[in-house]
C-alpha positions in Angstrom: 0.0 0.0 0.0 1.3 3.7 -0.6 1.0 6.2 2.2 1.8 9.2 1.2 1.2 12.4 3.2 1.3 15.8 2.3 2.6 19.0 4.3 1.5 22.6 4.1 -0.3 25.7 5.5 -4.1 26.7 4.6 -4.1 28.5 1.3 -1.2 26.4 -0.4 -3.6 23.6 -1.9 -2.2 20.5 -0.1 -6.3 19.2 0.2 -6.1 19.9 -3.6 -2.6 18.0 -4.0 -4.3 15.0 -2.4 -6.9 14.7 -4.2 -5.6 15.5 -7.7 -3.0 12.7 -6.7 -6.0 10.5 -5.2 -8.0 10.8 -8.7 -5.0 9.8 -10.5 -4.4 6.6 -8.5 -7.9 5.6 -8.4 -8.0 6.0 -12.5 -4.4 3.9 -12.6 -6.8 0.9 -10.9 -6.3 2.1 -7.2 -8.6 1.9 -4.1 -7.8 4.6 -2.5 -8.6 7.5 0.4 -7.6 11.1 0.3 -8.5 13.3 3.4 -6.9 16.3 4.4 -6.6 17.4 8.4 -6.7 20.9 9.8 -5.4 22.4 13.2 -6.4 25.9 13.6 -8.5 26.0 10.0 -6.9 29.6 9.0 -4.9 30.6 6.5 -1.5 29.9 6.8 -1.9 27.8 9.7 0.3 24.3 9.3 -2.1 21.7 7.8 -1.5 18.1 6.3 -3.5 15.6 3.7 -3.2 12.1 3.3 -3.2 9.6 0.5 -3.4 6.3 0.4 -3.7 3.8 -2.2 -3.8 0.1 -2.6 -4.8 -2.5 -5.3 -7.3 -4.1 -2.9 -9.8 -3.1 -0.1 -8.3 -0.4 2.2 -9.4 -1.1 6.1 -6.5 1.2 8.0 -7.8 4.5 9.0 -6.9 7.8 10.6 -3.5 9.6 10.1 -0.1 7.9 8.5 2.4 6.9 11.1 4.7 5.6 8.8 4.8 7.4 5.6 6.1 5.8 2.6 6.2 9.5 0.9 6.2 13.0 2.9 5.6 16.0 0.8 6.7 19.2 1.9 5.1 22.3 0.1 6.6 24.8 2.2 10.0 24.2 3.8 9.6 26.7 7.1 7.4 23.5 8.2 10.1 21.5 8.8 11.3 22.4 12.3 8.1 23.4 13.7 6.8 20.3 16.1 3.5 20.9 15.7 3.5 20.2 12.0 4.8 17.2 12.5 6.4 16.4 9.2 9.4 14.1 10.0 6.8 12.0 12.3 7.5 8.6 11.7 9.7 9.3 8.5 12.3 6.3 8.9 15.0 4.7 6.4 12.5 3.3 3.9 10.2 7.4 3.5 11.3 9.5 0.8 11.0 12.8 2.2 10.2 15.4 -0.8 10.9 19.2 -0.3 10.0 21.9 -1.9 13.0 24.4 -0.8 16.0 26.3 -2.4 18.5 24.4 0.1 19.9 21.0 -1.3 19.5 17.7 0.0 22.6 17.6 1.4 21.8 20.6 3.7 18.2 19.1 4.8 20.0 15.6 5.2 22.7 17.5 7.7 19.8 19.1 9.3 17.5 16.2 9.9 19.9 13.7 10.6 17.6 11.6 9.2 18.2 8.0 7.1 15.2 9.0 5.0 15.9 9.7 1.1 15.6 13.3 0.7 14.6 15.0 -3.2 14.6 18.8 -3.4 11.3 20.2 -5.3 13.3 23.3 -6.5 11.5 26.2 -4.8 10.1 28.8 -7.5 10.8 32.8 -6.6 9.8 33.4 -3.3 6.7 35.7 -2.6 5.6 38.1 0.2 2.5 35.8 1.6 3.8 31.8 2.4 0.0 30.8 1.6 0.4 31.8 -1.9 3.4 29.6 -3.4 2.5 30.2 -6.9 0.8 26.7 -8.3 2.5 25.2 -5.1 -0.8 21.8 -5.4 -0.2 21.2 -8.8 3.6 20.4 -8.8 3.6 18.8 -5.3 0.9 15.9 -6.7 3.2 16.0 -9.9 5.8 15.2 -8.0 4.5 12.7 -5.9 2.8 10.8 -8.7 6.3 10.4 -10.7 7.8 8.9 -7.7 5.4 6.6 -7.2 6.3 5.4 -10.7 2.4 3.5 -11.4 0.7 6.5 -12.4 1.4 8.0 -16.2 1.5 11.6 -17.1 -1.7 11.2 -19.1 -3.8 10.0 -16.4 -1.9 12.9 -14.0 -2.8 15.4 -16.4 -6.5 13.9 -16.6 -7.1 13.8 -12.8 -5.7 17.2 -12.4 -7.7 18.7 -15.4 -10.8 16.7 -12.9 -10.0 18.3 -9.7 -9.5 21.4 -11.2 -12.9 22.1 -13.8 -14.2 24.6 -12.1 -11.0 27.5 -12.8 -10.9 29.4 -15.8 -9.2 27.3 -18.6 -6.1 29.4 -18.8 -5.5 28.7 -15.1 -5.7 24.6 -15.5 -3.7 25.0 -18.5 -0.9 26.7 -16.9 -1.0 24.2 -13.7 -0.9 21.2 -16.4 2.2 22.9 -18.1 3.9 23.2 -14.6 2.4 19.9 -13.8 3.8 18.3 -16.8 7.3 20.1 -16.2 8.0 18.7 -13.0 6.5 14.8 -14.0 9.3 15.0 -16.5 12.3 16.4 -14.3 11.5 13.7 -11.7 11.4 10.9 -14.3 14.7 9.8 -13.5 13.4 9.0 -10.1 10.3 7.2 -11.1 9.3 4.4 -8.7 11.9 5.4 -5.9 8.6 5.1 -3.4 8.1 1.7 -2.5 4.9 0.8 -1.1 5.2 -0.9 2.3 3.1 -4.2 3.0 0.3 -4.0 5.5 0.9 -3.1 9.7 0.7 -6.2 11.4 -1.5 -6.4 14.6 1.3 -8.7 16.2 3.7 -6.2 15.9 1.5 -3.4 18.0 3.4 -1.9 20.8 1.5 -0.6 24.0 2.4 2.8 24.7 3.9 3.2 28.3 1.2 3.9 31.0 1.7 7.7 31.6 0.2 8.6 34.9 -1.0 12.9 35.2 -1.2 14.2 39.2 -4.3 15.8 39.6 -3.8 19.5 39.5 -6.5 22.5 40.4 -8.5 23.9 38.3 -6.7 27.5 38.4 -3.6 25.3 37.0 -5.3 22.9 34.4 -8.0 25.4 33.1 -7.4 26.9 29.7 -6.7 30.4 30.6 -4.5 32.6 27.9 -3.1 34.8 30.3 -1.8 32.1 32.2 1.8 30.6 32.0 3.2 28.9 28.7 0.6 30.2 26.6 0.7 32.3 23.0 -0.5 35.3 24.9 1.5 36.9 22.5 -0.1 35.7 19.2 -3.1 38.1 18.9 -5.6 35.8 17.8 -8.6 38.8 18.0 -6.8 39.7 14.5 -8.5 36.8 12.7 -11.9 38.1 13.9 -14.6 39.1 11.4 -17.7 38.9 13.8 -17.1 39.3 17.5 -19.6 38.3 20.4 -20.9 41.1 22.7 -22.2 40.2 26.2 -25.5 42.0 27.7 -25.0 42.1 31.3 -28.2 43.1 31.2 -29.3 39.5 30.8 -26.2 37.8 32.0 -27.0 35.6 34.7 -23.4 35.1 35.7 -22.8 31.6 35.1 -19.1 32.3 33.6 -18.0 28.8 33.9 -20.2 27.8 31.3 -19.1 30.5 28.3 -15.6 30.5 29.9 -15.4 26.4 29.7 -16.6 26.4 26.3 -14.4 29.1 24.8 -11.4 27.1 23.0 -8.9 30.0 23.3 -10.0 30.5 27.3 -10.2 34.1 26.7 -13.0 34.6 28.8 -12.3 35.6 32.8 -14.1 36.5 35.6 -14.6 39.8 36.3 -14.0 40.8 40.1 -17.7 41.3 40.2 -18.1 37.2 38.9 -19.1 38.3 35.8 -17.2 37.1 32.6 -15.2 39.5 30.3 -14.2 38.5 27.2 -10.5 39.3 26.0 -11.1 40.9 22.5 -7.2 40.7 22.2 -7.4 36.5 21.9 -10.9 36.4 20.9 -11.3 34.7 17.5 -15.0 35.0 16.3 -15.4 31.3 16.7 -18.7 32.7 18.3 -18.7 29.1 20.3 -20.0 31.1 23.6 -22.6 32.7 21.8 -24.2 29.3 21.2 -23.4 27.6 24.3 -24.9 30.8 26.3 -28.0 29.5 28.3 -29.9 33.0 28.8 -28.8 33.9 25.4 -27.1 37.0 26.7 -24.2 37.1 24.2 -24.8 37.9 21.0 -23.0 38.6 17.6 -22.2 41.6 15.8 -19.5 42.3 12.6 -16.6 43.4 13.4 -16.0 46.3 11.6 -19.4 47.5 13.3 -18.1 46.8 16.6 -14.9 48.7 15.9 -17.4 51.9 14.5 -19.2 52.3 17.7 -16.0 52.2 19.7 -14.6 54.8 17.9 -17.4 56.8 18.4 -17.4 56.6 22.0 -13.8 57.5 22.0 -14.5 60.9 20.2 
């Protein structure tokens, strides 16, 4: 079975990738699944897709452990943990990035026994979430190494995924498309699928055991210690939730449990307060709020009447 995954942040077209690449195995005879996964679901916020593909029934699930390809769209990805793009990349992964270092520099970085192929980065742009065409050549890339899946039926799958852009745009992803299916042909079939996981071979994690701690430690709270207090999150905000204390009953813990960036608090009277700084518009509270006291109201309104009051 291949297992290929593919790294990236929103905006660059790695759910694209996978299923351009996903069409084109299933046409070359191919079961297959194609799912991408999301963190924080913004633009330019690390995300990943999987492929996999197999000549008969499929029955694993979930993420790749053990990639037999990693695709690397954008090369900043690399040493960031939470993208976790060298997770479970071993001696038998080829490891493809798209990067205007060599190989030998990524394999001195890494340390790594995987193979390592440079995608040869194209000219650098202002905006990471825009690498020009980025999808295209990334499932180009992968479906040359897999070495079972022609440049016809690439072209054709891509042309598939793709219908719905103006015709000069597909045409100039299948000429970039086409480009790098050719400058990879001399590495055609160096991914080797990898037989099925055996359950035999399952290893039970260790047993961790977690202290109880109090709930001032273990709550999510942004302004408390090792937290991205620093990454305002209220930037990404395009409608913002506004609580009337006039109907507020004061049951914080509910709004303030329910928020996923904790950036509501108690105010000293035991009312909540939400922190507009870390707020994100996720407008979770305003569902979850029993006497319906917060509502929601755009942004740039919100913004207008504060102005006014300032003047």
């Amino acid at each position: 079975m291949f297992r290929i995954r593919f790294h990236g942040r929103g905006g660059q077209g790695m759910k694209t990738a996978s299923r351009i690449l996903g069409s084109a195995f299933f046409s070359a005879g191919y079961e297959i699944q194609d799912a991408p996964r999301y963190g924080a679901e913004r633009r330019g916020a690390p995300i990943f897709a999987y492929v996999r593909a197999d000549k008969t029934t499929i029955n694993e699930r979930g993420i790749i452990d053990h990639p037999d390809l990693v695709v690397v769209a954008d090369d900043s990805l690399v040493g960031m943990p939470a993208a976790g793009v060298v997770q479970g990349v071993d001696e038998h992964t080829v490891l493809l990035i798209n990067s205007h270092e060599t190989a030998a520099t990524w394999q001195q970085r890494l340390n790594t026994r995987a193979s390592i192929i440079i995608l040869a980065a194209r000219e650098d742009v202002e905006d990471r979430a825009e690498l020009p065409y980025i999808g295209s050549r990334c499932a180009a890339a992968a479906a040359a190494l897999t070495g079972v899946i022609s440049r016809d039926i690439l072209i054709a799958a891509l042309t598939l995924e793709l219908e719905h852009l103006d015709d000069e745009v597909v045409q100039q992803n299948i000429a970039i498309a086409s480009s790098v299916f050719e400058d990879l042909s001399k590495q055609t079939g160096m991914v080797k699928p990898a037989g099925p996981t055996s359950a035999s071979d399952y290893t039970r994690p260790d047993w961790v055991s977690l202290p109880f701690e109090t709930a001032e430690i273990s709550a999510l709270a942004i302004h408390s210690g090792v937290t991205s207090i620093e990454v305002r999150t209220g930037l990404w905000r395009t409608m913002r939730p506004v609580i009337n204390y006039d109907n507020c009953s004061g049951c914080a813990w509910i709004c303030g449990t329910y928020c996923p960036d904790g950036a509501i608090d108690l105010r000293a009277d035991g009312y909540p307060e939400i922190d507009y700084d870390h707020c994100k518009g996720c407008l979770v509270c305003v569902a979850q709020c029993p006497p319906h006291a917060i509502e929601s109201i755009p942004e740039y309104l919100a913004q207008e009447q504060e102005a006014g009051e300032q003047r």
